[in-house]
N, C-alpha and C positions, 0 to 999 in steps of 0.2 A: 385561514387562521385569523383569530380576531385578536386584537389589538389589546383595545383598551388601557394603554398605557404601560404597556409590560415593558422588563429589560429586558437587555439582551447584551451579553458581553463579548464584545468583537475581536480572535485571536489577529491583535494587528502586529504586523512583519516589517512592516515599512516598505512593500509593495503596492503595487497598484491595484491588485485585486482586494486585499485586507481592506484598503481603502476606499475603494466604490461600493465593498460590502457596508464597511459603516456607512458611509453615506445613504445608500439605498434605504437600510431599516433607518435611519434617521428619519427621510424623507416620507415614510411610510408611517412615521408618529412613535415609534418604539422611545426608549430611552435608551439612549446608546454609552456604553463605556470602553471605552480600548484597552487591551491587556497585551503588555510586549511581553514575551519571553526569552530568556536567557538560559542557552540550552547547552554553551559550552562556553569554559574557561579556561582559555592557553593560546601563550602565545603565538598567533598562527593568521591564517586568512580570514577566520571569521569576524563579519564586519557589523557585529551587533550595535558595536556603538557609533555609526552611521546610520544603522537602518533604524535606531530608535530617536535620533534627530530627524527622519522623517516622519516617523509616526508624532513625534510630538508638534512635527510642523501641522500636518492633516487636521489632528485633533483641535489643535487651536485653531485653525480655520471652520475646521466644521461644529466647532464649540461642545466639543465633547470630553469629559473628565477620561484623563487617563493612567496609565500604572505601569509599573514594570515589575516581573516576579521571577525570582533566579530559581530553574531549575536544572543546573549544571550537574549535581547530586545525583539526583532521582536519573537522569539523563544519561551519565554513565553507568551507575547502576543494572536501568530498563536495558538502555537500548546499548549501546557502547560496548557492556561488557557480551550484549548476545552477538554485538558484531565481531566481537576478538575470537568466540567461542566458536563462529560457523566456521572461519576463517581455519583455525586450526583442525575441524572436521574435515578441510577440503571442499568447502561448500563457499557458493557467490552471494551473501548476503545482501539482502534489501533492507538499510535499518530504516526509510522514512515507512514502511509500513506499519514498523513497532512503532517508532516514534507516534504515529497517529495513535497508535491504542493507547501507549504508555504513557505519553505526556501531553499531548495536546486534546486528547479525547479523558484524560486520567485526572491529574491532579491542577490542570488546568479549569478541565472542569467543578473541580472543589473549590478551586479557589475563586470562581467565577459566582458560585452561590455564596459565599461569604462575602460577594461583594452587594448578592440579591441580587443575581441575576435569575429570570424565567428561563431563559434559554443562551445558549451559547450560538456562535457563529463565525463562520472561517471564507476565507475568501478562495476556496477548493470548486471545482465545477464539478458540482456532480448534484445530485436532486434525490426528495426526499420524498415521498408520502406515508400515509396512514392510513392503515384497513382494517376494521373488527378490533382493535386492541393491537397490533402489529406494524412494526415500522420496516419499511422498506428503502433499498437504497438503486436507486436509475442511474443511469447516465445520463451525463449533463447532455442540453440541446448542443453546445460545441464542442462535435465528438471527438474535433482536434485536439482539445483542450483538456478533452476527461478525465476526471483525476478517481472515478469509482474503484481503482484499480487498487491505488494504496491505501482505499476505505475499506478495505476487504475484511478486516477483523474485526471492525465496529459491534458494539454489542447492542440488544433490544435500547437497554437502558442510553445508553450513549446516546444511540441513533434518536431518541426520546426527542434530547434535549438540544439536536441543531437545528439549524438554517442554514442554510445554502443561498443568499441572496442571487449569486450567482448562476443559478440552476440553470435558466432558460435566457441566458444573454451569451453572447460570442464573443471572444478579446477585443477585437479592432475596435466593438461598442462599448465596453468595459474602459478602453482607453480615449475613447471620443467623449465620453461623460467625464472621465478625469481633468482631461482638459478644457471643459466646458465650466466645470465647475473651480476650476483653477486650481486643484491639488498641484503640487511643486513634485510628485514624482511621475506624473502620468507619462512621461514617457523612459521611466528607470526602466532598465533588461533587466528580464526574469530573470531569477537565481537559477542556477543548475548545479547541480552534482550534489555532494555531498557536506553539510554545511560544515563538522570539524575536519575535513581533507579540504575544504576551498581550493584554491589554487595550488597547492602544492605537489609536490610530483608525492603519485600514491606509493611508491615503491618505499621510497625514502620515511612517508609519514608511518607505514606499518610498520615496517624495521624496528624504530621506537618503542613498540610495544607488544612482538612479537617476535622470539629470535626466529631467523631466517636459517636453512638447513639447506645447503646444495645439495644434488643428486645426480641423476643421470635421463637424460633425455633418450627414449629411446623408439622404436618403432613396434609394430603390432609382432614384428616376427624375433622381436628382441634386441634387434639391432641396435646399441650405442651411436647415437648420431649427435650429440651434445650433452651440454650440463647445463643444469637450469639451478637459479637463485636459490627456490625455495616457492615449495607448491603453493602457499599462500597468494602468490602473484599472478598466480594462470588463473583461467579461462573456459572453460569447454569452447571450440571453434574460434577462441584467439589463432591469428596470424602474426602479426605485429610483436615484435619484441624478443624472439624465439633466438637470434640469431644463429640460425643452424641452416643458412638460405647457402646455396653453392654447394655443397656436401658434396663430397665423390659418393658412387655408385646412385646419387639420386636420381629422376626422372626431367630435373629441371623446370617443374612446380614449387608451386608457392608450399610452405608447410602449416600445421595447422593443428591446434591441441584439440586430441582424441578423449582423452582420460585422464583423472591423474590416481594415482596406485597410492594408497597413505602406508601400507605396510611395508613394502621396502623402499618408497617416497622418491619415484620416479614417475616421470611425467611423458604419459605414451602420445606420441604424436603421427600425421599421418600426410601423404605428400598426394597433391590434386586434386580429385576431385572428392570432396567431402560426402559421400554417400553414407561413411561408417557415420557420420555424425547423426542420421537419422532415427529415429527412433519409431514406434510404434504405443505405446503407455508409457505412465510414468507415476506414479505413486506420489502422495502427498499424506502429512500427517496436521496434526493439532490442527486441523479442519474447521474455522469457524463459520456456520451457519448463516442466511439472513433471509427471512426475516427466524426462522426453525429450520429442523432438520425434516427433508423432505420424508411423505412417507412410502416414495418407492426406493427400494434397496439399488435399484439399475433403474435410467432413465438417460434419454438424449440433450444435448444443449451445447453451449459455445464456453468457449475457453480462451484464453490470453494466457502465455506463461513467461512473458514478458512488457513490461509497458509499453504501447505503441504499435504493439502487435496488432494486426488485424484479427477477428475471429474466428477462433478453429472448428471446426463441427466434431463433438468427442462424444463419447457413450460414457458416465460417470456410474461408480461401482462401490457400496458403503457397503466398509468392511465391518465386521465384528469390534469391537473398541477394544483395545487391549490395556491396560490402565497401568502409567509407571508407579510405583510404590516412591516416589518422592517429586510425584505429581505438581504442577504450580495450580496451585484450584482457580488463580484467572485465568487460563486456559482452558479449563475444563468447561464443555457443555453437554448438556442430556446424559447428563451423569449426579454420580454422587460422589465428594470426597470430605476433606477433611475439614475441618472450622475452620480450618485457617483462606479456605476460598474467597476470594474477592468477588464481593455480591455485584458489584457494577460489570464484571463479566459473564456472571452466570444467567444463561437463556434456559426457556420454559421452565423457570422458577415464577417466584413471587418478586418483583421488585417496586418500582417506584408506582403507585397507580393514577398519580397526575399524570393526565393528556392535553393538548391540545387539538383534540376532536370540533366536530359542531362547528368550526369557523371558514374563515375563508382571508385570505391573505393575497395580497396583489401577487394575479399570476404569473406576469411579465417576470419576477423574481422569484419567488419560490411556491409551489404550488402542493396544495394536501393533496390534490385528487387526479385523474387523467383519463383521458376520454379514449375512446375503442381501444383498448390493451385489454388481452387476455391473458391473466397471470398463469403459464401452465396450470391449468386443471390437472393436470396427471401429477402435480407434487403437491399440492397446496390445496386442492378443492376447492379457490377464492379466485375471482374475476372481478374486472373493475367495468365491464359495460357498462355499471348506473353511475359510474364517479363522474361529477360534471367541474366541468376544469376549460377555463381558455387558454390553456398553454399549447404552446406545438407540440403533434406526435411526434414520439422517435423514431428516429433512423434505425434503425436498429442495421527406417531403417534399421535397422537392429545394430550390434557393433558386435562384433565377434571374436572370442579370443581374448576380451580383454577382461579384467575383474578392477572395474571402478568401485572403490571403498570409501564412502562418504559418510557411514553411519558406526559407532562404536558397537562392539559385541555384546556390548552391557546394555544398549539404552533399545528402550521400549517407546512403540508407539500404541499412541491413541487418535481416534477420531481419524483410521485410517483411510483414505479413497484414491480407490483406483481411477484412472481417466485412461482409454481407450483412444488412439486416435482416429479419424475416417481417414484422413492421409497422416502420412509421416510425417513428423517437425525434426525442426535444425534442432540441434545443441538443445534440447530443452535442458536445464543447470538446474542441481541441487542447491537449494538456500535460495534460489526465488522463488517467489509465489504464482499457483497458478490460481486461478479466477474462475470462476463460473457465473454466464448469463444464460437467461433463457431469451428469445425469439423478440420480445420487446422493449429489450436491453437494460430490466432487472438481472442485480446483481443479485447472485443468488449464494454467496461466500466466497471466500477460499484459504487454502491453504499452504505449508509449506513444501516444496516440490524433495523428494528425497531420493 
């Protein structure tokens, strides 16, 4: 990628990777700006205003103009209210994968060009190139670290406009640089979980804002063996928290949630060893693409249907699209709907037709191109044998008897696909995302698991 003095505006968090990001395109001549956001408002764990006394520490060290932009609004809105909504379906929500679409990838990005920025950039491990007109999304060199996973719903246009500084560096050097260069957070512990629950017990923070309904804990042959909160708080293959351990007539096994029933809102559970929890397919809807929609209807490749997961070998199956009549047209692709669609979501349209094509970017950080990867030919018709790039190559049961009810009788899917597995998986859970890569660990989309 060439340079020439272009912005670039840096989602800084007040960690340590946000920050070796800006520093890296600093270093590389870009013009660098920091953008904090503020993505929740309430009294609670979140430690915004901490973590932006570190970015403003960085900034001033690294002498770069910085900001702060509240999108606590848009934030419950996006992502907040789809988490309250899986949650009452019976579904295991993942809201940092909205969150990337909706607001870090969304009106961050607006606000990132009002400041004139060329591109945006985030301190995410995962890597980027460009082929023909086409933006694709890899996984980072530090597969520990990969975060392609919650990039899953990226759109052409998004994907356009990042950087990945971090592409092709691993943590320990990401932190050996922070503290070379004296950043005051280099050695802050990564955030985890989920930024409006922080530390707080989850049980207690949904209560707030979802009534809780007890029921009946029961078994595959119907047996009443407890009572449960309120299905909101389970799990598919939770153990932990059940109290229903000691039971007369049981086996004196561990127990362990099978299902859970929304219709009469009991929660089927099952004692030792977990085989019902295996599955064989699993169905995913509002499907989004990367870099297009492939053009075979069935094709092989790997799956994750959890983060951290290692790769599953699945057969993928693109169903007919079935299109709800009150559709969100940012969801929608390789379709048509109404005016009111959000053009930054819509692929194999017309969107932005600035690229940056033609250049070349230090590859140590983020790199256009990659050397011996063939991008399945059987989905894409495109290989990268000519891309020349000194980056490193990549690494690359059934349940029976039970009727799990996770989806409304009213609501319709689109951009349906099926995944087949070669072996069985544990617990694969509705409201996570499953992922699809092919062979040189392009991500090749994913969707919501149902």
């Amino acid at each position: 990628m060439q340079n020439n003095k272009k912005t670039v505006v840096v989602g800084m968090s007040g960690g340590v990777d946000s920050s070796v990001s800006a520093y890296l395109l600093k270093l590389q001549g870009f013009n660098v700006i920091g953008l904090f956001m503020i993505n929740w408002e309430e009294n609670g764990q979140c430690t915004a205003e901490n973590d932006y006394e570190d970015v403003k520490r960085v900034c001033n060290l690294l002498d770069i103009p910085y900001y702060s932009v509240n999108y606590a609004k848009e934030y419950k809105e996006k992502v907040f209210k789809y988490f309250l909504e899986q949650y009452k379906k019976g579904r295991t929500p993942n809201p940092d994968v909205l969150c990337n679409r909706e607001i870090k990838f969304g009106p961050f990005l607006k606000q990132a060009e009002k400041l004139g920025s060329d591109f945006i950039a985030t301190g995410h491990y995962a890597k980027k190139i460009e082929k023909d007109g086409l933006f694709y999304l890899i996984k980072a060199k530090d597969l520990n670290k990969d975060q392609s996973y919650f990039l899953n719903q990226l759109s052409q246009k998004q994907l356009q406009k990042i950087i990945f500084p971090l592409a092709d560096l691993i943590k320990p050097d990401v932190r050996k640089i922070a503290e070379k260069v004296g950043l005051s957070n280099a050695k802050k512990k990564d955030s985890t979980g989920i930024c409006f629950i922080g530390e707080r017990n989850f049980k207690q923070f949904l209560k707030n804002y979802l009534p809780a309904k007890s029921g009946n804990i029961i078994t595959q042959s119907g047996e009443i063996v407890g009572e449960h909160d309120g299905l909101m708080y389970y799990t598919l293959g939770q153990r932990r928290g059940l109290n229903i351990g000691g039971k007369s007539g049981g086996n004196g096994k561990r127990w362990f949630v099978l299902a859970k029933n929304l219709e009469d809102n009991t929660l089927i559970v099952s004692q030792g060893e977990d085989e019902a929890l295996f599955s064989d397919s699993c169905k995913c809807e509002n499907f989004n693409w990367i870099p297009q929609k492939p053009k075979s209807k069935t094709f092989e490749c790997f799956a994750k249907f959890r983060y951290r997961q290692p790769d599953q070998r699945v057969t993928v199956i693109i169903h007919n699209d079935k299109i709800n009549d009150s559709i969100n047209g940012g969801d929608l692709q390789n379709g048509k709907t109404d005016n009111d669609i959000n053009d930054s979501d819509l692929q194999n349209g017309e969107t932005n037709n600035g690229n940056f094509t033609n250049g070349k970017i230090n590859s140590k950080f983020d790199s256009d191109n990659i050397n011996n990867a063939n991008y399945n030919d059987n989905l894409y018709n495109n290989n990268f044998n000519s891309g020349n790039s000194d980056s490193n190559n990549l690494n690359s049961g059934n349940i029976d008897n039970v009727k799990i009810v996770s989806i409304s009788k009213n609501e319709k899917t689109y951009n349906t696909v099926e995944i087949k597995f070669h072996k069985p998986q544990r617990a694969v859970t509705p409201g996570q995302f499953a992922v699809l890569y092919d062979d040189n660990g392009f991500c090749l989309g994913g969707g919501e698991i149902v």
